[in-house]
Each structure stands twice: as structure tokens, then as C-alpha cells.
C-alpha positions in Angstrom: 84.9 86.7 88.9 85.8 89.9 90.2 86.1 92.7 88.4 87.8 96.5 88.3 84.8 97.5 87.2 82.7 95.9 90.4 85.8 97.9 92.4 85.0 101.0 91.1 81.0 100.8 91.6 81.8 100.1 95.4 84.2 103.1 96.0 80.8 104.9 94.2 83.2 106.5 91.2 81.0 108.7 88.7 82.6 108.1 85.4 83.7 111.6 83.3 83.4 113.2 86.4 85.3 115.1 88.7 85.1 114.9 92.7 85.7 118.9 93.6 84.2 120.2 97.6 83.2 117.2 98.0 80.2 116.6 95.3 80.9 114.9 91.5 80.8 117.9 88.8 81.2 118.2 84.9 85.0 119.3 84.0 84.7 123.2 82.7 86.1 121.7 79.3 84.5 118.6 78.9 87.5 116.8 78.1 87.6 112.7 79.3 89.6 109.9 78.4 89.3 106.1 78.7 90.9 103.8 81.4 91.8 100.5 80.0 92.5 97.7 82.5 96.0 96.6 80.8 95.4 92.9 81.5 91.6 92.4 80.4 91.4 95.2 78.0 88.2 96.2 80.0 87.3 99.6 79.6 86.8 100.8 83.9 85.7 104.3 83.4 86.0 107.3 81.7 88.0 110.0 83.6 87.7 113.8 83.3 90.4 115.6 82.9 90.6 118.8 84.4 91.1 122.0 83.1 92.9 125.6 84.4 89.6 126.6 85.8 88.7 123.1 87.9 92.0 122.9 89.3 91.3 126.2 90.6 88.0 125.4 91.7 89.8 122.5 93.7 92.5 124.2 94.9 89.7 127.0 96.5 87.6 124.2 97.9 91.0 122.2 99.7 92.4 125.6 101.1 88.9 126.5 102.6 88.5 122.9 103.8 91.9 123.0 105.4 91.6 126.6 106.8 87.7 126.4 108.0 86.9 122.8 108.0 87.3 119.9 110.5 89.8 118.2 108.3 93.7 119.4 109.7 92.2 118.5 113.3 91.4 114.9 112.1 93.5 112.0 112.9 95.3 110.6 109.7 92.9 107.8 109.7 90.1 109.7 109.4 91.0 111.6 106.6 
């Protein structure tokens, strides 16, 4: 049997982590929260929940990305 958990190892997703410029970091504050599959009661992963200062940090890394990067010349299904 399949599970969400075998999903989420094969789209490589680092529990309690966030994905910022493209690499998996800690969340300034540390914060996380469980994500219970509804149906099975399986715990998936643990998610980080970002703070004032990563969402910056992302929003810095997405506006370079966008203004220096390959990424607005890319077809949609590239991106």
C-alpha cells in the first residue's frame, strides 16, 4: 500500500524545513507543526512555519530570481 508518506520522500520534502533560493533551511523561529493525513491519522511531516524574517528572506530570493534569473524567460512548463 501506498502511502503519503512514500509521496512525500519522492518529491524529496525535508521535514521542519523550509525550501527558501532554492536550498532547505531552519525557520529563524524554530516554530513547526504536525501534518496529519485526515483519513489514516498518519503523521506525513512536520512543517516549518515561517516567521517575519524568512518570508523576507523568500521574498528577496523570488524578486532576484525573477529579476536576474532564467525563470520569467521559461515556458510555464518549465517552471
Amino acid at each position: 500500500m501506498t502511502t503519503m508518506l512514500d509521496h512525500a520522500a519522492r518529491m524529496g520534502v525535508t521535514p521542519g524545513r523550509l525550501s527558501i533560493d532554492g536550498s532547505w533551511c531552519e525557520a529563524q523561529e524554530g516554530k513547526r507543526w504536525s501534518h496529519v493525513h485526515p483519513a489514516t491519522n498518519e503523521e506525513i511531516t512536520t512543517i516549518a512555519r515561517a516567521g517575519q524574517a524568512d518570508v523576507d528572506r523568500a521574498v528577496r530570493a523570488a524578486r532576484t530570481a525573477f529579476d536576474d534569473g532564467p525563470w520569467p524567460r521559461l515556458k510555464a512548463r518549465q517552471r
